[in-house]
FISEDO-42428 format. One record per residue: residue number from 1; residue in one letter; x, y, z of N, C-alpha, C in turn. Coordinates in pm, 1 decimal. Layout:
REM residues N
REC, NUM, A, X, Y, Z, X, Y, Z, X, Y, Z
...
END
This chain:
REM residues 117
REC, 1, X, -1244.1, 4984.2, 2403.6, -1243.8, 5102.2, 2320.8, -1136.1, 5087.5, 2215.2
REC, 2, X, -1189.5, 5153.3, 2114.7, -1044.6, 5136.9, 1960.8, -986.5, 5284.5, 2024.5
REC, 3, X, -846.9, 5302.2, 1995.3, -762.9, 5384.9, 2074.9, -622.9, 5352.0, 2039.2
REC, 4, X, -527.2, 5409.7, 2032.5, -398.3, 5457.4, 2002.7, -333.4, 5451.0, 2139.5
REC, 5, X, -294.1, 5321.5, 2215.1, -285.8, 5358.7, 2317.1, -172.9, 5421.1, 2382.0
REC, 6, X, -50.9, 5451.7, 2288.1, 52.8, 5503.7, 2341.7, -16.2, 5647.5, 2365.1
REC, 7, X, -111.2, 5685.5, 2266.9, -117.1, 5857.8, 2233.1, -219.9, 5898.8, 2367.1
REC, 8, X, -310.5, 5758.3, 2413.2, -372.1, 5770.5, 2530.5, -278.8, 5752.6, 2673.7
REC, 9, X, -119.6, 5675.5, 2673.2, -69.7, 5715.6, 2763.1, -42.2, 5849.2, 2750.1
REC, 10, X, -27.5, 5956.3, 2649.3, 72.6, 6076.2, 2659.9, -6.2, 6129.0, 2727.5
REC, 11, X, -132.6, 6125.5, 2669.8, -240.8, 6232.1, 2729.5, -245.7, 6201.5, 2853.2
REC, 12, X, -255.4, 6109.2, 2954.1, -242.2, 6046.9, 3075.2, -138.4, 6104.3, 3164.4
REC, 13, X, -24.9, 6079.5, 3136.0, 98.7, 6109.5, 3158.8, 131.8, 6255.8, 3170.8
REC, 14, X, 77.7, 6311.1, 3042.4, 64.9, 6467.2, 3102.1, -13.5, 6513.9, 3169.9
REC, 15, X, -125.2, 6478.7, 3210.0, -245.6, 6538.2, 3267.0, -161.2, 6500.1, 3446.7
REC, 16, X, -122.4, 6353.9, 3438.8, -31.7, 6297.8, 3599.7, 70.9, 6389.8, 3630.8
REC, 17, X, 160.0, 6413.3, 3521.5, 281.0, 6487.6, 3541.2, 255.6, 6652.8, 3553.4
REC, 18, X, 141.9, 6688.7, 3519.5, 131.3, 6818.7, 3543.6, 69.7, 6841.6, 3726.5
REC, 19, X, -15.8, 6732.2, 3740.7, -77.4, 6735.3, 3871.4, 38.3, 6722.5, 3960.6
REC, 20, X, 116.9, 6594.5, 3944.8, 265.7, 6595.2, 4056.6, 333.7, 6716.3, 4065.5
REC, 21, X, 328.6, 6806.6, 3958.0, 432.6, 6881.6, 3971.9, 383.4, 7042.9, 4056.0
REC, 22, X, 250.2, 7038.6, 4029.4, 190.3, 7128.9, 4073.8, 100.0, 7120.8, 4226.9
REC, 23, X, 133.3, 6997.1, 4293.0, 92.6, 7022.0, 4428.2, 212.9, 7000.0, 4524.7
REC, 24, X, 195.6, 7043.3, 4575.1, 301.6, 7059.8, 4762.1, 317.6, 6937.9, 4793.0
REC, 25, X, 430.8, 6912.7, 4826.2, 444.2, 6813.7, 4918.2, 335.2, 6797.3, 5033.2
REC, 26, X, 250.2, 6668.6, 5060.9, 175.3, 6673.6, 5148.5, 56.5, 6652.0, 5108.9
REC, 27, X, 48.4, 6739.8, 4966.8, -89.0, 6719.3, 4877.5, -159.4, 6597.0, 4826.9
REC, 28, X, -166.7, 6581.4, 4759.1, -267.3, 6429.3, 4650.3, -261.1, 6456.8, 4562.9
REC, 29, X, -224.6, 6381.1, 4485.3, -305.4, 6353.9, 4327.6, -372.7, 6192.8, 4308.7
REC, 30, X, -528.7, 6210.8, 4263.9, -578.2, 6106.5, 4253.2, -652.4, 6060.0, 4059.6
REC, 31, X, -681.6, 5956.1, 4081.4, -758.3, 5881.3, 3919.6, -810.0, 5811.2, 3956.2
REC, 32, X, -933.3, 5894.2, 3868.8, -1090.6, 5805.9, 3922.4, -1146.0, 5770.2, 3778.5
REC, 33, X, -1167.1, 5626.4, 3774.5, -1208.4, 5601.0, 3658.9, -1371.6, 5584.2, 3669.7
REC, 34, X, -1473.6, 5600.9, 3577.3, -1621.6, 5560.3, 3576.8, -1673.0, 5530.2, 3457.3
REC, 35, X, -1762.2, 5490.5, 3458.9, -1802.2, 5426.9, 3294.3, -1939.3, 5434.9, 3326.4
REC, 36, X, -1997.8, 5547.4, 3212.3, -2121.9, 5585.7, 3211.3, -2205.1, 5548.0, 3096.0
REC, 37, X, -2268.8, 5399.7, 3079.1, -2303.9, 5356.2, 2957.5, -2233.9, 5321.1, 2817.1
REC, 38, X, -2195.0, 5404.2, 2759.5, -2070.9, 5380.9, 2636.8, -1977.3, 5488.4, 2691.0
REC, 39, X, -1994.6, 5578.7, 2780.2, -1846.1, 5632.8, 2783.6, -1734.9, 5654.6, 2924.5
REC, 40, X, -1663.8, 5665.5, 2887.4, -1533.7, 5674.4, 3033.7, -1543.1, 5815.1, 3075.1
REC, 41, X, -1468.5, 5794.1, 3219.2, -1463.0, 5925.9, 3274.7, -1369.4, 5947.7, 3336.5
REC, 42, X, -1290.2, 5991.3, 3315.6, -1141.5, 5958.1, 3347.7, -1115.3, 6118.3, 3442.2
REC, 43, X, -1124.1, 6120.2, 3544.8, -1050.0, 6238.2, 3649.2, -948.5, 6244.7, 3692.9
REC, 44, X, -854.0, 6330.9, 3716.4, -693.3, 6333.3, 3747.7, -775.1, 6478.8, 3854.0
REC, 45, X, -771.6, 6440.5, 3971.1, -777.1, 6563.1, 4079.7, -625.2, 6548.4, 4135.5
REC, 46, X, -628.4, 6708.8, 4187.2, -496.3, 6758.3, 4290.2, -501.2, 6830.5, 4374.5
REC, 47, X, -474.5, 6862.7, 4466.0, -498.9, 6934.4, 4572.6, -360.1, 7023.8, 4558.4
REC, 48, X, -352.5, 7097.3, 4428.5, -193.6, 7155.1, 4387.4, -239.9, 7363.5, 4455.4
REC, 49, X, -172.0, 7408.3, 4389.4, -200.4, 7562.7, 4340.6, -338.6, 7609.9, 4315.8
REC, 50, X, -388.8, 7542.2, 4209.7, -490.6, 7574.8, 4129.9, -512.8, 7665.4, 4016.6
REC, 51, X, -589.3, 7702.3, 3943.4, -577.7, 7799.6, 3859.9, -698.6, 7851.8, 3867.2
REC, 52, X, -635.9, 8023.2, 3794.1, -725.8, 8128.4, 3877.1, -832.5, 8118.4, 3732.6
REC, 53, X, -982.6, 8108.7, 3734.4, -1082.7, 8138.7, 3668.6, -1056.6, 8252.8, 3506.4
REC, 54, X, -973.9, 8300.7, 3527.5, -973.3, 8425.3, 3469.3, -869.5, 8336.4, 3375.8
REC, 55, X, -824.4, 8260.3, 3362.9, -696.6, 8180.7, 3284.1, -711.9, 8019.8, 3244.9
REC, 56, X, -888.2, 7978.6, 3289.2, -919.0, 7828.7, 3271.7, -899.3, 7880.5, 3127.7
REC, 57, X, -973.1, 7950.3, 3011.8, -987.7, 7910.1, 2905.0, -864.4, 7945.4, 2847.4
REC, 58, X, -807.3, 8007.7, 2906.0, -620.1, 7961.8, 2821.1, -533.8, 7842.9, 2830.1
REC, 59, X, -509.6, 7784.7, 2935.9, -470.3, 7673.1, 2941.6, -431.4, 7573.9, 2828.1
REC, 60, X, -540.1, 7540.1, 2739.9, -488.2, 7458.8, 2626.5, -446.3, 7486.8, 2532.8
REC, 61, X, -438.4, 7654.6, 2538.5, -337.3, 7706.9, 2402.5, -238.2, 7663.2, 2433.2
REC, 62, X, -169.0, 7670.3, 2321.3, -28.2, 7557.0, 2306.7, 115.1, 7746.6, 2331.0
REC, 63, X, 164.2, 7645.9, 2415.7, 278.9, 7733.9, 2451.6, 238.9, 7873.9, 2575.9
REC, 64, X, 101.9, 7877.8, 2610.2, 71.5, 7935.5, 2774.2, 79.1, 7889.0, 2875.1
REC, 65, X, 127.7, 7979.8, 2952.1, 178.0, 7936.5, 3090.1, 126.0, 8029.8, 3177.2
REC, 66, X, 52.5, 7959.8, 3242.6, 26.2, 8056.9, 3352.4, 135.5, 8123.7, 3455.9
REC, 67, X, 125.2, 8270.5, 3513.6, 265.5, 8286.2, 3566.3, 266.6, 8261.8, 3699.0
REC, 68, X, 191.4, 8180.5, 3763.1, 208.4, 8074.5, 3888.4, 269.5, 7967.5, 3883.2
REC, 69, X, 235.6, 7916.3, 3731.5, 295.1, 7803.3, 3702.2, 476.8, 7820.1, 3673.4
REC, 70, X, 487.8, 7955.8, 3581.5, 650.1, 8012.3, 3542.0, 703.7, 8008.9, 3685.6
REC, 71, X, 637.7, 8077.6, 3806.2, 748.7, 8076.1, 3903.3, 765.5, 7935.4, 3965.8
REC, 72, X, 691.1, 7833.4, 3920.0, 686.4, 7719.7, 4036.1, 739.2, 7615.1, 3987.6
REC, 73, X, 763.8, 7633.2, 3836.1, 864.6, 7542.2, 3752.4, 891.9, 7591.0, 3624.8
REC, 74, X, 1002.2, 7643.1, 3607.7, 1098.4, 7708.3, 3575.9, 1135.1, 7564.3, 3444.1
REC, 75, X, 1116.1, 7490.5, 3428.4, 1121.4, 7405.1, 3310.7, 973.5, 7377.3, 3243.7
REC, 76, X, 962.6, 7364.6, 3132.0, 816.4, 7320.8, 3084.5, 759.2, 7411.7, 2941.2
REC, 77, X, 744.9, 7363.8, 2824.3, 662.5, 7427.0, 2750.5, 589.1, 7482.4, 2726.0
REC, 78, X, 496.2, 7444.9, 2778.6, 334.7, 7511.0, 2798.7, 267.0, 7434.0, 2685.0
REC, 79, X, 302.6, 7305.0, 2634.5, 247.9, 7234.8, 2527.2, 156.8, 7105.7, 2591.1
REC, 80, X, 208.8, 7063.5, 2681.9, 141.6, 6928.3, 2783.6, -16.6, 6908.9, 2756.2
REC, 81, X, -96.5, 7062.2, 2771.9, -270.5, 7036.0, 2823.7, -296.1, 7049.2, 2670.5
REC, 82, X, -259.6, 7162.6, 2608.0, -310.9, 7201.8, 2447.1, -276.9, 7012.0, 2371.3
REC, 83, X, -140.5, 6946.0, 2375.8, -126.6, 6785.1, 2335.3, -205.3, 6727.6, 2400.4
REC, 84, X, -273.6, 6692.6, 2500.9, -344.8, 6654.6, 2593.3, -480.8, 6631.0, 2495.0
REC, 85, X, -534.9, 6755.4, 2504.3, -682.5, 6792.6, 2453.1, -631.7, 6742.3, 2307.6
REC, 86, X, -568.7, 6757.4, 2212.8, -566.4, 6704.4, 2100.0, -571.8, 6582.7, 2070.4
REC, 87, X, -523.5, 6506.2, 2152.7, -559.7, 6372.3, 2147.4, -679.3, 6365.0, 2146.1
REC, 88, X, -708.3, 6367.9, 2315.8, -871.5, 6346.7, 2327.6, -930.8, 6373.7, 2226.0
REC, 89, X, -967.3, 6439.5, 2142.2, -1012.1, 6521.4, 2065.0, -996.4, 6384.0, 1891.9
REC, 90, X, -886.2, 6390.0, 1897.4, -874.0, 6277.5, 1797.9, -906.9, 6119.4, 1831.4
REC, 91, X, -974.4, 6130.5, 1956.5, -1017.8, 5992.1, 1999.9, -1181.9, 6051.1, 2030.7
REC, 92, X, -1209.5, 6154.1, 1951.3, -1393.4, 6154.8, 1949.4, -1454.9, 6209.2, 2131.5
REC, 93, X, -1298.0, 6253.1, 2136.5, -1342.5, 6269.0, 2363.4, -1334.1, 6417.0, 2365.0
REC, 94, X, -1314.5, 6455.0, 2481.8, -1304.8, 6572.4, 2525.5, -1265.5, 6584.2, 2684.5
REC, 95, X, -1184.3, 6733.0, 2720.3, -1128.6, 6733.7, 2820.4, -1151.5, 6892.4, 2921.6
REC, 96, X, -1217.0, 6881.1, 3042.6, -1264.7, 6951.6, 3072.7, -1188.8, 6998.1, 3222.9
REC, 97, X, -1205.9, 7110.8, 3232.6, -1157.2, 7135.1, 3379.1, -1213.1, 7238.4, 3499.1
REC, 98, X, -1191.0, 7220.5, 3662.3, -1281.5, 7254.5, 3717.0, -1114.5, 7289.3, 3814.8
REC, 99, X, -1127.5, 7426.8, 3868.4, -1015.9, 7441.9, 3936.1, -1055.8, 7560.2, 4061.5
REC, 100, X, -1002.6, 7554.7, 4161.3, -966.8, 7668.7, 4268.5, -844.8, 7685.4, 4290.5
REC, 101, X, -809.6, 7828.2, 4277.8, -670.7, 7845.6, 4371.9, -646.0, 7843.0, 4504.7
REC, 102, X, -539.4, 7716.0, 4511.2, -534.0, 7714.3, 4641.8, -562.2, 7606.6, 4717.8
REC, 103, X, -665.5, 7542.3, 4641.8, -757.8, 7438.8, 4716.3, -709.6, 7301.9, 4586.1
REC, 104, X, -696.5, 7308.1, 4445.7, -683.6, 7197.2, 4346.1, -704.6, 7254.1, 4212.5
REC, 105, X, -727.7, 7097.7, 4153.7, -741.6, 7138.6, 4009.9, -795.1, 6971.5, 3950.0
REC, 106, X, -914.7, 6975.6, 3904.5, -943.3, 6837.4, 3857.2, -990.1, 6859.7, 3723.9
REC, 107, X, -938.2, 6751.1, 3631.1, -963.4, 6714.7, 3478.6, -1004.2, 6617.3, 3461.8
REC, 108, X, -1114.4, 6642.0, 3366.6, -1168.3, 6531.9, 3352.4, -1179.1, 6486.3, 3161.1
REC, 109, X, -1197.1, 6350.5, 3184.0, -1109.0, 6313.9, 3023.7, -1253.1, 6243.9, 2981.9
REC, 110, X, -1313.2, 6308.2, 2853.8, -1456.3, 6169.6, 2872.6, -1439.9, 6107.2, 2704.2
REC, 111, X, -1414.1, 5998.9, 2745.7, -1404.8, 5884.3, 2612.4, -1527.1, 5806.2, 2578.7
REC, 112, X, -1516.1, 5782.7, 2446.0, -1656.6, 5723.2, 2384.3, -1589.2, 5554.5, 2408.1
REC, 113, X, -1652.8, 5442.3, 2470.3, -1628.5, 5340.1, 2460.1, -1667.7, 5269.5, 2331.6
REC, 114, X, -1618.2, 5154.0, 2283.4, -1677.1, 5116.3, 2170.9, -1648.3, 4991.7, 2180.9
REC, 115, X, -1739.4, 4824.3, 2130.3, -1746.1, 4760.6, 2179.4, -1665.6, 4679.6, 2076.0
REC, 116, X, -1573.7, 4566.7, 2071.6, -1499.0, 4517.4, 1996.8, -1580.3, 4432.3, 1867.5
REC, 117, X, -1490.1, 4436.6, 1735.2, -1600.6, 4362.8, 1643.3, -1559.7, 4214.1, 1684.4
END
């Protein structure tokens, strides 16, 4: 794939660093990679908190925080998922999410592959 790859670690890195920080000791965080014809599928699951339905489509505004998240770390912007999705986004991808409270939270990153000239 043509890609920026530092700007594809950030997005990485935040999507990891938000999952570590948001499950319990005891929990998981996993990355599952798949490749579906020309494109990637990149999942970051956690078995963290979760987030409540009523607050998936806020998340990538830049500077929201959910207030599960304010009491459970007390450091953090609220810029991580909104930079996240912008990348993707400037790499022709997109970034989607599927969450329960309580039970996890998995993202999924889907990239256009492209084949080298």
């Amino acid at each position: 794939m043509q890609a920026e790859a530092a700007q594809l670690r950030r997005l990485f890195s935040n999507l990891l660093e938000n999952a570590l920080q948001y499950t319990p000791e005891g929990g998981s965080v996993s990355v599952d990679l798949t490749v579906q014809g020309a494109i990637a599928l990149v999942k970051v699951v956690d078995t963290g908190i979760g987030i409540a339905p009523d607050q998936i489509s806020l998340i990538f505004h830049r500077f929201w925080r959910a207030e599960p998240a304010r009491s459970h770390r007390e450091t953090g912007t609220g810029l991580g998922l909104a930079i996240a999705k912008a990348i993707a986004q400037t790499h022709g991808g997109e970034i989607t999410v599927t969450s329960q409270v309580g039970v996890g939270t998995c993202f999924t990153v889907k990239l256009s592959l492209s084949k080298s000239s």
